[in-house]
C-alpha positions as MATLAB code, in Angstrom:
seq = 'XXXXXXXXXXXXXXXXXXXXXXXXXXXXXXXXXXXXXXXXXXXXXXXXXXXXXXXXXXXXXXXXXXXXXXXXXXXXXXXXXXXXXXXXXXXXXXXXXXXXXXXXXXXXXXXXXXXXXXXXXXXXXXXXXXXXXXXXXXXXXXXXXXXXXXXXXXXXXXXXXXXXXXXXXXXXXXXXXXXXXXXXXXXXXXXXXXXXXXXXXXXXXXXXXXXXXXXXXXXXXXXXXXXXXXXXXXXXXXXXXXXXXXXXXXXXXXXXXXXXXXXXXXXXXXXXXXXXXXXXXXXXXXXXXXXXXXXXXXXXXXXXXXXXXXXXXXXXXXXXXXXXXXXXXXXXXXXXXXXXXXXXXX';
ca = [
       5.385   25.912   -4.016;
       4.167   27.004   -0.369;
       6.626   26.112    2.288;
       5.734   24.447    4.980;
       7.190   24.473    8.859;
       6.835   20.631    9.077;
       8.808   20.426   12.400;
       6.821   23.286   13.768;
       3.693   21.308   13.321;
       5.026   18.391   14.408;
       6.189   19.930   17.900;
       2.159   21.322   18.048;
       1.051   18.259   17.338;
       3.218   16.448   19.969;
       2.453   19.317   22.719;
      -1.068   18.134   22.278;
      -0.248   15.151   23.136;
       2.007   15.097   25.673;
       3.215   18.438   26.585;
       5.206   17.288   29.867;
       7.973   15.588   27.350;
      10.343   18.344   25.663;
      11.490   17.223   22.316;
      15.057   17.392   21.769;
      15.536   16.799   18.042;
      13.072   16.513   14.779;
      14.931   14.364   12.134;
      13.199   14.232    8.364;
      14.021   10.431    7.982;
      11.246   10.481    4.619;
      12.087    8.016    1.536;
      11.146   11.332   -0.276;
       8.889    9.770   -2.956;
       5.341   11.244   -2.070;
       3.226   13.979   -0.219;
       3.671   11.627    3.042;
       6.715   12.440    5.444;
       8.324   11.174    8.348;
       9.949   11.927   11.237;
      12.473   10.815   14.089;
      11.167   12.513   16.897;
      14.354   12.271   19.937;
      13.271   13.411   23.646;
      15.200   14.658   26.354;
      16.825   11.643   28.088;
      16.908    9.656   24.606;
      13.326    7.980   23.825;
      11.961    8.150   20.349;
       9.166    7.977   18.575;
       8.183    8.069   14.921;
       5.627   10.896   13.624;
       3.811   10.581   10.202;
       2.562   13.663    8.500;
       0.536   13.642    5.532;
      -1.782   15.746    3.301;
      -2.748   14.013    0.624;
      -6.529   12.639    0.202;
      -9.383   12.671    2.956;
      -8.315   13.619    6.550;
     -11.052   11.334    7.568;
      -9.368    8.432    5.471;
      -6.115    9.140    6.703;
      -7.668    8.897   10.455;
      -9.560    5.580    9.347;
      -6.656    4.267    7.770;
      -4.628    4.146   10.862;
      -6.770    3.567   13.188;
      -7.334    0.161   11.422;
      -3.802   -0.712   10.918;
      -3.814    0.403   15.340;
      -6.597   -2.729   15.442;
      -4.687   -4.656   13.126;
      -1.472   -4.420   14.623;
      -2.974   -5.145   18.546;
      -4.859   -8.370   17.351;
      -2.036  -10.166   15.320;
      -0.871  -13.510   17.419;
       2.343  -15.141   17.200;
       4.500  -15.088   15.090;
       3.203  -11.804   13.876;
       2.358  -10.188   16.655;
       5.299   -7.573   16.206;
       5.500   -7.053   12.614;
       3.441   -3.880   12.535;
       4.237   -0.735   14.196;
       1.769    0.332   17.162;
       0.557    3.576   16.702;
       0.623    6.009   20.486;
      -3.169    5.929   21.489;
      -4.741    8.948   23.982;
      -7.881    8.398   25.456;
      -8.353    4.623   24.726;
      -8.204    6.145   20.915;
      -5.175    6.430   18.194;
      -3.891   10.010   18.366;
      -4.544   11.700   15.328;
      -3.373   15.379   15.339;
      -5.149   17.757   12.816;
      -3.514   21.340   12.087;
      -5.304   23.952   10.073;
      -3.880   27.674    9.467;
      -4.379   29.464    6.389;
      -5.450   27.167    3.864;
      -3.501   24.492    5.187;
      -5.015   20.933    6.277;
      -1.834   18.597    7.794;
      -2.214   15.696    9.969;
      -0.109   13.749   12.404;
       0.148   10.282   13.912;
       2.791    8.999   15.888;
       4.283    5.467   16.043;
       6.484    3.395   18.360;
       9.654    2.898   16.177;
       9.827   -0.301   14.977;
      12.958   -3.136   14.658;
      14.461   -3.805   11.315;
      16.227   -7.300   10.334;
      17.563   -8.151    7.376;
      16.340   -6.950    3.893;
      16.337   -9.297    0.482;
      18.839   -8.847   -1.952;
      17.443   -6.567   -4.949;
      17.417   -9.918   -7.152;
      16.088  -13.094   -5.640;
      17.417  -16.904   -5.448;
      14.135  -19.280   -6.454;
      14.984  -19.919   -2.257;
      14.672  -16.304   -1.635;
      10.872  -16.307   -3.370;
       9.732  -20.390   -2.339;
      10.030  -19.395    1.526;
       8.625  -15.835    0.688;
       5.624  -17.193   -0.927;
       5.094  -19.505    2.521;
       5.448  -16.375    4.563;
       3.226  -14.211    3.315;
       0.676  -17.147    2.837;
       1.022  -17.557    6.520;
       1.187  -13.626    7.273;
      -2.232  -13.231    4.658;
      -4.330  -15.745    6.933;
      -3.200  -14.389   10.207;
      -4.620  -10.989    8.516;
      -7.864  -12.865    7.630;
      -8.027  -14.471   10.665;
      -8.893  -10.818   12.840;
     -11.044  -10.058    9.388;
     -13.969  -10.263   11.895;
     -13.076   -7.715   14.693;
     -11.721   -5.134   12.327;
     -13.478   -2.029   12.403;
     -15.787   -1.072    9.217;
     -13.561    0.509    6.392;
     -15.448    3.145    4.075;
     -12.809    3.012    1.298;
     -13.668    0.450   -1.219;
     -11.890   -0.593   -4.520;
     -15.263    0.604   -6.002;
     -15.741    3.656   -4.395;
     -12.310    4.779   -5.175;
     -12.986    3.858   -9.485;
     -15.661    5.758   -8.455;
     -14.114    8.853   -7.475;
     -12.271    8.825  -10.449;
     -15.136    8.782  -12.966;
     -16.344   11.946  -11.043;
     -12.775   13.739  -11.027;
     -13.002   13.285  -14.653;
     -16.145   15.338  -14.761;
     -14.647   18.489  -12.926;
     -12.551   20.852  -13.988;
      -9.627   19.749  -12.660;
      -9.866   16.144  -14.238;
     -11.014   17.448  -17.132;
      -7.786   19.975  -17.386;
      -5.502   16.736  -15.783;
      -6.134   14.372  -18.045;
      -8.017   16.246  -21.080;
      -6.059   14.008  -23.784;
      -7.365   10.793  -22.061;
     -10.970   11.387  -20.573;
     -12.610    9.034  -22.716;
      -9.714    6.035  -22.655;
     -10.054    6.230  -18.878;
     -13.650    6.082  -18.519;
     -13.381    3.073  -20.600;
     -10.443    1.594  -18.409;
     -12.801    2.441  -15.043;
     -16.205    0.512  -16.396;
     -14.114   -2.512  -17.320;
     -12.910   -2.051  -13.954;
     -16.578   -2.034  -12.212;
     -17.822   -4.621  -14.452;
     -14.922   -7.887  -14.209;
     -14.908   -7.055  -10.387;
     -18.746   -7.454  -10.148;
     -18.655  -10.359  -12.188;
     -15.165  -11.846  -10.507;
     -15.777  -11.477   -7.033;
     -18.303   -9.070   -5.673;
     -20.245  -10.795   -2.639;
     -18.222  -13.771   -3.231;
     -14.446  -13.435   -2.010;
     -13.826  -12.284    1.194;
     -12.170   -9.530    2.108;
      -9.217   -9.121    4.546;
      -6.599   -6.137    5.648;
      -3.665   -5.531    2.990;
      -1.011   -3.254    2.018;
      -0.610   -3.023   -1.680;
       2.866   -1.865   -1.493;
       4.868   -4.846   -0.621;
       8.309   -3.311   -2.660;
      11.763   -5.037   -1.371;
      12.438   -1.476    1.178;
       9.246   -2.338    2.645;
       9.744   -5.042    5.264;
      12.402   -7.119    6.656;
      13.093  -10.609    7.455;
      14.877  -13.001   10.033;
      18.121  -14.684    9.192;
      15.730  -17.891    8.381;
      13.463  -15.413    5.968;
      10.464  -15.278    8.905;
       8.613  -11.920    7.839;
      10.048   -9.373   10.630;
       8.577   -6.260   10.140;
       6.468   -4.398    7.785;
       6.285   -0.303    7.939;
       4.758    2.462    4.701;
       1.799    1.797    5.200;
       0.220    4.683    2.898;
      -1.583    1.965    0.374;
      -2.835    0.255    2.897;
      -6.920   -0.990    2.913;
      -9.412   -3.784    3.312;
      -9.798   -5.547    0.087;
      -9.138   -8.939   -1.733;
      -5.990  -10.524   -0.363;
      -4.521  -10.778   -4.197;
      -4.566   -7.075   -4.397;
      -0.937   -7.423   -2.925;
       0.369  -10.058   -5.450;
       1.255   -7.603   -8.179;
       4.400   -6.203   -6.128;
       5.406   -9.668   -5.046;
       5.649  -10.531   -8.640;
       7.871   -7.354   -9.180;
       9.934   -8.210   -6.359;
      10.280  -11.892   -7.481;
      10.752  -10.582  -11.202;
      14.097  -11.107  -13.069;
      14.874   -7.749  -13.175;
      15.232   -7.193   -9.422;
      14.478   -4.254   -7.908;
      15.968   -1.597   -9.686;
      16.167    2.347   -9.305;
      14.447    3.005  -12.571;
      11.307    0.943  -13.511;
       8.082    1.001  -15.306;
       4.635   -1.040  -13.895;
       4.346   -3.715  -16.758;
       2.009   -6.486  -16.305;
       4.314   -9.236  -17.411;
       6.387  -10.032  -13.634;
       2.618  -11.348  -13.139;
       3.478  -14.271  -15.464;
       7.201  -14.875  -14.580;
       8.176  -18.717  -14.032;
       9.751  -16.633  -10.688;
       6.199  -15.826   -9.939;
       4.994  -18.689   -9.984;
       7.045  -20.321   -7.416;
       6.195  -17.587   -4.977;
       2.565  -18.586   -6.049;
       3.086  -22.793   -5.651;
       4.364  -22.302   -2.369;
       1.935  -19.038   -1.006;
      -1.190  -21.950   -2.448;
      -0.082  -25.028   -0.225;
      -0.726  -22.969    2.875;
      -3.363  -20.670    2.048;
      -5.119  -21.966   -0.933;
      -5.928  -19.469   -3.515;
      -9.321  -20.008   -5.561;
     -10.112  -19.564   -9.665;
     -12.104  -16.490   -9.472;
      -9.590  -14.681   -7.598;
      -6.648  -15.547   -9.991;
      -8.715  -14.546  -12.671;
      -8.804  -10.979  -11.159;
      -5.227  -10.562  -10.805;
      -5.329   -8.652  -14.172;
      -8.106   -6.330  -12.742;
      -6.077   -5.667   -9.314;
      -3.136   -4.451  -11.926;
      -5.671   -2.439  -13.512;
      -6.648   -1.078  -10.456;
      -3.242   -0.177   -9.106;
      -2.483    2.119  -12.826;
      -5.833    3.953  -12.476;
      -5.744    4.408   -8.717;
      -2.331    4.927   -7.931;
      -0.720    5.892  -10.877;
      -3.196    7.653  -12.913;
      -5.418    9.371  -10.308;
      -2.785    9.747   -7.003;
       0.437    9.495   -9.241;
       1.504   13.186   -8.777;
       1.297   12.876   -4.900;
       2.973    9.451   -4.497;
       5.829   10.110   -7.455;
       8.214   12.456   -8.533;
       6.403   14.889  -11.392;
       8.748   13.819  -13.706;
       8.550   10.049  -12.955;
       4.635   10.594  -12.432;
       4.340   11.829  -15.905;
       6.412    9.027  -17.505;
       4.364    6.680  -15.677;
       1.245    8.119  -16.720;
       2.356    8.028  -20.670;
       3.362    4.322  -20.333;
      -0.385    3.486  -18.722;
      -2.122    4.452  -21.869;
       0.537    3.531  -24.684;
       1.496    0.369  -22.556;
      -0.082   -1.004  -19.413;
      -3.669   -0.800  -20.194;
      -3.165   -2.424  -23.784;
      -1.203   -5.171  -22.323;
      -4.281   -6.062  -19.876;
      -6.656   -6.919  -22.640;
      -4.051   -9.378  -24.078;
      -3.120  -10.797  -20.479;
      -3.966  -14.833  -19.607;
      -4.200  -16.246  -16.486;
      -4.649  -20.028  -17.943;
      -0.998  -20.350  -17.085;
      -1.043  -19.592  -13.483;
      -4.627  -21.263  -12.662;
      -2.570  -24.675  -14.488;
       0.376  -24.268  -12.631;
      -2.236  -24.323   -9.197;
      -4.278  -27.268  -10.759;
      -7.559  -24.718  -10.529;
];
C-alpha cells in the first residue's frame, strides 16, 4: 500500500489558502472506517479548524458535494441554523484544495469545528425514539424547505445504479465481483424499475445524509437535534432514503460494535414509534413507504456492494458483501410494508 504524507498535503493545501497563518499542530482525529480522513488543524495563538481529505470517487463530486452541504448549512433558520458545520469559503466560493503528484489525486476542504452535546445511549427508551422521530420530522422539512435555492446536484440514485451496471462490464467489475455479475444486474434493474414506478417525477426531492448512525449527531439535554457532522453519504434524494439508519438506531439491538445491514429494524414495533411521531409533523405519503424496501436496496448495492471496500474495513467489507447476496437481497423480495402504511392509516 502507497504511503501517503497526509499532513504534508494538508499544510499545501492550507498555504493555499491562507499562507499568513502558520500551523502549529496536524492531529489525525479520523473514525478510521473509510478512504475519508480528518484532521484537527491548531494555529499559532490557538484557533482551529477542521480539514477533510478524501480520495475516493469523483473529485468533481466531492467538490459538488460540499459545496451543497456550504448552501445547505448557510440557509437553515432557527432552530437549525447551527447544526451543520460551515465549510471556510475563498473568493465568495467553498475552498476546495486539489493536490496531484505522481499518480496521486487528494482533495481538501476545511470546516469551522463544530459543538457537540450530548449523544444517545447505544439502546434507546421508546422516549429516546418518540421525540427523535419529532426532530428529525422537523429537521427533514426545514431541509425541504431551502429545496428550492439549492444548487443543481448531478448525482442521482439512478445515475449511481447506473454506474454500477457499467463497472460490471469492465474489467475490474468483472474481476470484483465475477461470482455475482449476473445476481447484481438483476438486483440493479429491480432497482431502476420500483423507483420509476414508486416515485420518479412524483416525490420530491430534498437534501439528506444517509448515514444517520448514533456517533453521528448530538442532541440537547431536552433531545433538540444539536449537531450533525460525516457527511460522506450525503445527496439530494427522497427524504426516506435516511429512514433505514433511524430504524437501526431505534432497533432492539442498539448500536453495537459488530453488526450486519438486515432489513428487519425496518419493521421493528421501535420503528414504528419513531415513524408515528416523525408522520404527525411531516406527513409521510403511500408511495414513499412503499419504497423504503428499494432505499435498503439501494444502500447494499451502492454502499456496500459497489463503495464497500473504501467505506469498510476489507475484512468487514467482505463479510458484508457475502451477507448481501446469501441474506439482504433475499430478504427484500419477502419484505411488507402493509404493516407500517396501517400503523400511519395510509
Amino acid at each position: 500500500m502507497r504511503f501517503v504524507d497526509y499532513p504534508s498535503i494538508i499544510r499545501f493545501a492550507w498555504a493555499d489558502f491562507d499562507s499568513t497563518r502558520p500551523i502549529e499542530q496536524i492531529e489525525d482525529i479520523s473514525a478510521r472506517v473509510s478512504t475519508n480522513h480528518v484532521f484537527r488543524i491548531t494555529f499559532e495563538g490557538g484557533d482551529r479548524v477542521i480539514a477533510k481529505l478524501s480520495y475516493f470517487g469523483k473529485f468533481e463530486h466531492f467538490k459538488e458535494d460540499h459545496r451543497l452541504i456550504h448552501t445547505l448549512a448557510n440557509n437553515l433558520l432557527y432552530p437549525f441554523e447551527n447544526v451543520l458545520a460551515k465549510s471556510l469559503v475563498k473568493n465568495n466560493q467553498v475552498f476546495v484544495y486539489r493536490h496531484q503528484f505522481e499518480g496521486m489525486d487528494v482533495w481538501v476542504v476545511f470546516y469551522n469545528p463544530i459543538r457537540v452535546a450530548e449523544k444517545l445511549p447505544r439502546r434507546l427508551e421508546e422516549h429516546h425514539i418518540r421525540k427523535m422521530g419529532s426532530q428529525i420530522a422537523k429537521f427533514h422539512k426545514a431541509c425541504a424547505s431551502v429545496s428550492t435555492v439549492m444548487p443543481k446536484s448531478s448525482k442521482t440514485l439512478r445515475s449511481d445504479i447506473q454506474d454500477l451496471l457499467d463497472l460490471l462490464d469492465t474489467d475490474t467489475g468483472q474481476y470484483e465481483h465475477r461470482m455475482n455479475i449476473e445476481a447484481l444486474r438483476e438486483q440493479c434493474n429491480l432497482f431502476l424499475e420500483h423507483r420509476k414506478k414508486m416515485v420518479a417525477n412524483s416525490v420530491e426531492t430534498m437534501p439528506v445524509f444517509l448515514d444517520w448512525n448514533i456517533g453521528n449527531f448530538s442532541l440537547t439535554e431536552k433531545l433538540e437535534l444539536f449537531s450533525r457532522w460525516d457527511y460522506d453519504w450525503f445527496r439530494i434524494s427522497y427524504r426516506v432514503m435516511d429512514f433505514y439508519f433511524f430504524s437501526r438506531v431505534c432497533s432492539d439491538a442498539g448500536d453495537r460494535t459488530v453488526f450486519s445491514y438486515l432489513i428487519e429494524p425496518l419493521a421493528e414495533e421501535r420503528f414504528g414509534w419513531f415513524l408515528e411521531e416523525y408522520h404527525k409533523i411531516y406527513p409521510l405519503t403511500e408511495r414513499e413507504i412503499r419504497f423504503l424496501p428499494e432505499a435498503y436496496r439501494f444502500f447494499i448495492l451502492n454502499y456496500v456492494i459497489k463503495y464497500g471496500r473504501y467505506f469498510f474495513h476489507r475484512t468487514y467489507a467482505t463479510k458484508l458483501q457475502h451477507e448481501a447476496y446469501a441474506t439482504y437481497f433475499p430478504s427484500i423480495k419477502n419484505f411488507s410494508v402493509e404493516p407500517i402504511l396501517e400503523r400511519l392509516g395510509l
